[in-house]
N, C-alpha and C positions, 0 to 999 in steps of 0.2 A: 621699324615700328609702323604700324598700319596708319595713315592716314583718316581722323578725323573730321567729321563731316555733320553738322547740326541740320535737320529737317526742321522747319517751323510751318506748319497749316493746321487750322481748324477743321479741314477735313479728315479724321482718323482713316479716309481708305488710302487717303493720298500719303498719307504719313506711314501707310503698315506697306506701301505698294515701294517706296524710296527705302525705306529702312530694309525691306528683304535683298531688292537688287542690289545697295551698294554693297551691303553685308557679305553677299553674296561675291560683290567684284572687291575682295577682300578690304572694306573700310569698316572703320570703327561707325555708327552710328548714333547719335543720339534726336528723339525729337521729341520736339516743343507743342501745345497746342495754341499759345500767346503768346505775346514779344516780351510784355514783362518778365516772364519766368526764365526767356533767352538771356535779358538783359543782366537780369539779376546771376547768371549763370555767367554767362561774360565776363563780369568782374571778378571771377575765381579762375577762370582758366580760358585759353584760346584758341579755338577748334582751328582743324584748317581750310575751312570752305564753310558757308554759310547759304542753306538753299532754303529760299522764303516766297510765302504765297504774298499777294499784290494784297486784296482784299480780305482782311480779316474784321475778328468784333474786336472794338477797342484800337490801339495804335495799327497802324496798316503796315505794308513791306518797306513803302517810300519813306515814310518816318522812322522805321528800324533802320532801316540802310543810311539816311542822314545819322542816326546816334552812334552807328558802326561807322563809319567812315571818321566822324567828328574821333571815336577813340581808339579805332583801330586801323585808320587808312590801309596795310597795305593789305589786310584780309578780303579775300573775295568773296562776292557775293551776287550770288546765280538767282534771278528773280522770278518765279514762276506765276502765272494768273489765266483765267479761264474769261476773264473780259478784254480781250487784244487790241486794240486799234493803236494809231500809229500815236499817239501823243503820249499812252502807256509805253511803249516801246522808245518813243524818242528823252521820255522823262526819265526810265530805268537806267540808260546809257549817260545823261545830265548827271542824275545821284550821283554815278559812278559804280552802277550795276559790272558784272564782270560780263553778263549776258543774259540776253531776257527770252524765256521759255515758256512759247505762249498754251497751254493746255486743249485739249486731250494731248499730252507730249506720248514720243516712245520713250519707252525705260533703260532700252538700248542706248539711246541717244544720250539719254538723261546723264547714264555712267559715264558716259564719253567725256561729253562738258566737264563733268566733275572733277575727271581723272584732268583734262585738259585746264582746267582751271588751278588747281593743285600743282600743276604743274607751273604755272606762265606765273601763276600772282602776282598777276602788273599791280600798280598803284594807279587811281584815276585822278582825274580833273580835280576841281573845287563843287561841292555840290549845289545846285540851283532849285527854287521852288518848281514844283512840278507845275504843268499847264493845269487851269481847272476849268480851262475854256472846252467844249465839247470833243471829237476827235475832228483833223481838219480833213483826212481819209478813212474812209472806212471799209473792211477789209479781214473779214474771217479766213477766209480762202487762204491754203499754206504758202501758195503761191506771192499773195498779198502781205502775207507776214514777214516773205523772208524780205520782201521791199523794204518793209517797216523796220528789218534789224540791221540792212543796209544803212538808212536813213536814221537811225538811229548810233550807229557805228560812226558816221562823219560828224557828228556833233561836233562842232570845235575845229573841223578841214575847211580847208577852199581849196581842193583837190576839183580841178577840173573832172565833169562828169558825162555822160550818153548816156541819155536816156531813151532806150528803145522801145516798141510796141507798137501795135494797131492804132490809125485815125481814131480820136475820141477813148482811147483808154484812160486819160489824163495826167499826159505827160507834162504839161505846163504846172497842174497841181502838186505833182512831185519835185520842181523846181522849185517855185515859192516856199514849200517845203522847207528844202534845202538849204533855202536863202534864209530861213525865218530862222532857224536852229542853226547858224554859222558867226565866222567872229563879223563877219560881213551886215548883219541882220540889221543896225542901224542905219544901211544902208541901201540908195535906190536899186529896184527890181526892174529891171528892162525887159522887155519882151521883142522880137523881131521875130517874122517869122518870113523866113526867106523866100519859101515860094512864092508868097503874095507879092513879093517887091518884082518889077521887070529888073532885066537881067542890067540896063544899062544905065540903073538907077539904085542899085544894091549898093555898091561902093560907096557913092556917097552916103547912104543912111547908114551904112557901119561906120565909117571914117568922117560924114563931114564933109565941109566943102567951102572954099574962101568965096566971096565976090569974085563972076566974072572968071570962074574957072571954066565953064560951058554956058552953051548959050540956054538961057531962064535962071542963071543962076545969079541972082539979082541982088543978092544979100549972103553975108557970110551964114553956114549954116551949121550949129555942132553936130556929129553922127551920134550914134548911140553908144560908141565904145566911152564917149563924152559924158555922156548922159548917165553912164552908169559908176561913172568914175567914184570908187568905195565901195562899190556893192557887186551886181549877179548880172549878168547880161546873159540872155536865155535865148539860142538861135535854135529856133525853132524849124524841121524840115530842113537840116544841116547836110542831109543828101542830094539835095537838089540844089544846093551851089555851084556856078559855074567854075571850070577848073582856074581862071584867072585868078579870082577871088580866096578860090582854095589855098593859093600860093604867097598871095599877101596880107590872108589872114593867120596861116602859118608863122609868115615875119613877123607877125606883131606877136604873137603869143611866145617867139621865142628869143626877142627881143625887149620885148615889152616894151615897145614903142613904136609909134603912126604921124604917120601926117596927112592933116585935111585935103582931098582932091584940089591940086591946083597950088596946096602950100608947100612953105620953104620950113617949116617951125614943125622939130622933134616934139611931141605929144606921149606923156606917160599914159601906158595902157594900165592901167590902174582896177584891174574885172578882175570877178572870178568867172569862167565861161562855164555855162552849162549847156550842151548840145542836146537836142534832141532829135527823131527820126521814125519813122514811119519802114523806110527800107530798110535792107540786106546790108550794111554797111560795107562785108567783105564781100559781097557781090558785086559790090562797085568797084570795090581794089581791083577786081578779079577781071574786071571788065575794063579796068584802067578810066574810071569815071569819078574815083577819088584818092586824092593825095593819102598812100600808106602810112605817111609821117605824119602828118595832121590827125589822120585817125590815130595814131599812137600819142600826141600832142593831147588832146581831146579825150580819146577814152583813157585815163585815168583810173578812173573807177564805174564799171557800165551797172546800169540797173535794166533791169529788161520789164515792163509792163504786161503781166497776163489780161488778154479781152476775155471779155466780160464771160463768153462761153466758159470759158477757163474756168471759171470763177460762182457760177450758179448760186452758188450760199449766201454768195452778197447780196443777190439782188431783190430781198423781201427791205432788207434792211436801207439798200441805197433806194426803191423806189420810195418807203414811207416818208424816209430825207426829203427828198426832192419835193415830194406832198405837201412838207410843212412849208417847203421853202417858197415853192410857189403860193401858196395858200397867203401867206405873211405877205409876199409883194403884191397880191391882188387883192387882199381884204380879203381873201372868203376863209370861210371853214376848211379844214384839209381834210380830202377823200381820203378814205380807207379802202385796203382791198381786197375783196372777199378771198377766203382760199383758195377757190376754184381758180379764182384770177390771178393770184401769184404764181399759182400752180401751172397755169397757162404761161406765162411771162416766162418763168425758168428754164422753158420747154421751145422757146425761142432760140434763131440763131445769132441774134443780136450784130451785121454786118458793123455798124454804126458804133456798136460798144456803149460804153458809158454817157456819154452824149446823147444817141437816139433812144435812150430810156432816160434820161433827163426831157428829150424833146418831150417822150410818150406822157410823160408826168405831167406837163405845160398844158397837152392839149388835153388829158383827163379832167383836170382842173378847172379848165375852163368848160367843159362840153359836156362831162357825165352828167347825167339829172338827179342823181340823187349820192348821196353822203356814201352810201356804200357800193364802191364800182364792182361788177358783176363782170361776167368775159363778152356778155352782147352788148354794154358801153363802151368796149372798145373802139375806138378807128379801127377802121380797115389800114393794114392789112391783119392787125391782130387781133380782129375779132373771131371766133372759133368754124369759120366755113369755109377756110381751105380745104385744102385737099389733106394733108395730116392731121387736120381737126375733129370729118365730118363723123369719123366716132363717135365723139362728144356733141356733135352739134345737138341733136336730137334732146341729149341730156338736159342742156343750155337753153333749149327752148322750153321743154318742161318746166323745169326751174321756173321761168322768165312767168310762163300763161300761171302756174300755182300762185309766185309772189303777186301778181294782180289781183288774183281774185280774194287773197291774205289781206289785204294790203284796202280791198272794200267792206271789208270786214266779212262778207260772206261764209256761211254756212256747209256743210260737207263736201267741201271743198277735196276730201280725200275719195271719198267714194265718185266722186264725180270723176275726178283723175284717174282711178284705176279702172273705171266706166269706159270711158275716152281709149286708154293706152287697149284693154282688151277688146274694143272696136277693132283696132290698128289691126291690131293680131291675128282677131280673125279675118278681116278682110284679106293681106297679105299670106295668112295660109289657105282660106281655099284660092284665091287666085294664082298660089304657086303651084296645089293640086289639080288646078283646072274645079274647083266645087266638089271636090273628091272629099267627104267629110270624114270618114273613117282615115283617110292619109293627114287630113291635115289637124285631126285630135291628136293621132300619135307625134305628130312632129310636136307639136304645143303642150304634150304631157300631158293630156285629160283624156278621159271617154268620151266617149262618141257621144252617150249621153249629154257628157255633163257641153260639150262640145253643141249639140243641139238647144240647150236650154239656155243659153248662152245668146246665143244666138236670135232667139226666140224674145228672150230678157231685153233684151239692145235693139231691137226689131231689123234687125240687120235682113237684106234681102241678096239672096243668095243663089237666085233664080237664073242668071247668067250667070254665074263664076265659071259652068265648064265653058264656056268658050270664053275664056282666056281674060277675062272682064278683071283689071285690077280692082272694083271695088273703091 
């Protein structure tokens, strides 16, 4: 018998789009355009896969999947939505979602899940209220989603983690993360981030240190594995640990137990570690720069960080973020940014990542002159006169001299601009024809005529242009 499969969305294309492909991958279908009509269906009979949109009118996905879970636990149910951030994702996987499908999906893919769901019908967790706090990452990019179903998937682990990517992608943010959605979360979040520590003062901040173990070491001192005892210790730049350390931070993860530099007394290593890293992890193995066992100790379960290039579509959404959030710790109003400036932004190669468009946000904030930031309130280097700019530049100043004269309230302000611009025009053609006027109407697309009254109109003088006179 063909496996049954219920569709529930309010949007009828999304429901006629599921209904043909499963059909198609031989399943029964049936679909819903409300929960009630599911629910009420529910109690006659029991499909074997449930695929439901997030946001609908009336009862939502998270509230159907709590009523299906409360009466049917061990039925799956594939969650679909076209608003993605991680706290949707991290809350579908809480419900006790089977997998969360964030929209425009493939159809291909969609069957896959289904078939695969159908197949597995694990039974989940206990269900928890969703977050109704905002998302804590944000992240359209498919790249970013699959982070989010990763992060979503360990809900309820203390599987040690690697976190990879670019300086400033925000890997510390996906840690916290981690810790905040773990059985761990009532407990402390340590951060360390190894590069900054010298090399012969790391030991002690991981481990500790008694009285009078080295000289300054004046008082007993706990390390951080101390500090996080119940909770997340997050070593940050986990590649740039000297190989000494690498060896008796190994012992303790596979011991679960340390003692303070200088002491006699076993010490429960009581963490979850999350590593993160900027480098090549196996270029180090490779290069014999890190412990292979430790990296297997460690990586666990890796996440990898797409930079920001990666990633483009975020970043109208993560600068307006940043806008409010500055705005709020400075008291001012939050800029907004014109098209032309996102458009600019997106078109960046963002060395710096998420961070140097946090920084760009800070300094907007404070330094653009007015409410709506334009591409010539940028700082330099983003304002548009580079060298892959200066196409636009010309545009960008236009713009700029019209909004002045807008902005005084003045008068034919359009005739005066297209006055202006067909100056430019002529000057620049007969000075490319040397004053050659019949050459430089054809190039401009006018007669000669209209090319001399013009001329004439603008009182333009054209008396030198054949020697070579740019005008």
């Amino acid at each position: 018998m063909n496996p049954t499969i219920w569709v529930i969305d309010d949007d009828p294309s999304i429901r006629w789009v599921l209904e043909k492909a499963l059909t198609e991958a031989h399943m029964a279908v049936r679909t819903f355009e409300e929960a009630s009509a599911l629910r009420r269906a529910l109690g006659e009979e029991r499909p074997n896969l449930i695929i439901s949109d997030v946001r609908m009118p009336g009862e939502d996905g998270f509230a159907l999947l709590r009523r299906i879970r409360q009466r049917e636990p061990e039925l799956p149910v594939i969650l679909t939505t076209a608003y993605s951030d991680m706290n949707a994702a991290v809350s579908a996987f809480e419900e006790g979602a089977f997998e969360y499908l964030p929209k425009p999906f493939d159809v291909a893919e969609a069957v896959s899940l289904a078939r695969h769901a159908i197949a597995q019908a694990p039974a989940r967790g206990d269900p928890a209220e969703a977050s109704q706090e905002g998302p804590e990452i944000i992240g359209e990019a498919p790249a970013m989603q699959g982070v989010f179903r990763t992060i979503g998937r360990l809900v309820g682990s203390e599987a040690n983690v690697v976190i990879t990517g670019e300086s400033g992608t925000g890997k510390e943010l996906v840690a916290r993360a981690l810790h905040r959605h773990s059985p761990r979360a009532t407990g402390p979040f340590v951060a360390l981030n190894t590069a900054a520590v010298p090399a012969d003062l790391l030991e002690s901040e991981l481990f500790g240190h008694e009285k009078g173990a080295f000289t300054g070491a004046v008082e007993q001192r706990m390390g951080r594995f101390e500090e996080a005892k119940g909770g997340t210790l997050f070593l940050d730049e986990i590649g740039d640990m000297p190989a000494d350390l690498q060896t008796r931070l190994l012992r303790v993860l596979a011991e679960g137990e340390f003692q303070r530099v200088g002491g006699r007394h076993q010490l429960t290593a009581d963490v979850r570690v999350i590593a993160a890293t900027h480098r090549d992890l196996s270029q180090l193995i490779a290069d014999g720069r890190f412990r292979q066992d430790l990296y297997h100790r460690l990586n666990v379960v890796p996440i990898h960080l797409p930079a920001l290039r990666e990633r483009r579509e975020d970043i109208p959404e993560l600068a307006q973020r940043f806008l409010r959030e500055m705005a709020g710790e400075l008291d001012l109003q939050p800029k907004q940014l014109a098209p032309e400036t996102l458009k600019l932004l997106q078109g960046e190669s963002w060395p710096g990542n998420v961070r140097e468009l946090e920084n760009l946000c800070r300094r907007i904030t404070l330094m653009a002159p007015g409410p709506l930031v334009h591409p010539e309130d940028l700082p330099d280097p983003f304002r548009p006169t580079g060298v892959g700019n200066q196409a636009e530049a010309w545009q960008n100043a236009l713009a700029f001299n019209i909004r002045r004269h807008l902005q005084k309230g003045e008068k034919g302000v359009g005739n005066r601009a297209q006055e202006e611009l067909e100056r430019v025009l002529i000057k620049e053609a007969l000075a490319y024809t040397g004053g050659h006027r019949q050459q430089a109407a054809a190039l401009l697309g006018w007669g000669r005529n209209t090319l001399t009254r013009k001329i004439q109109g603008l009182g333009i003088d054209s008396s030198n242009s054949r020697k070579g006179s740019p005008l």
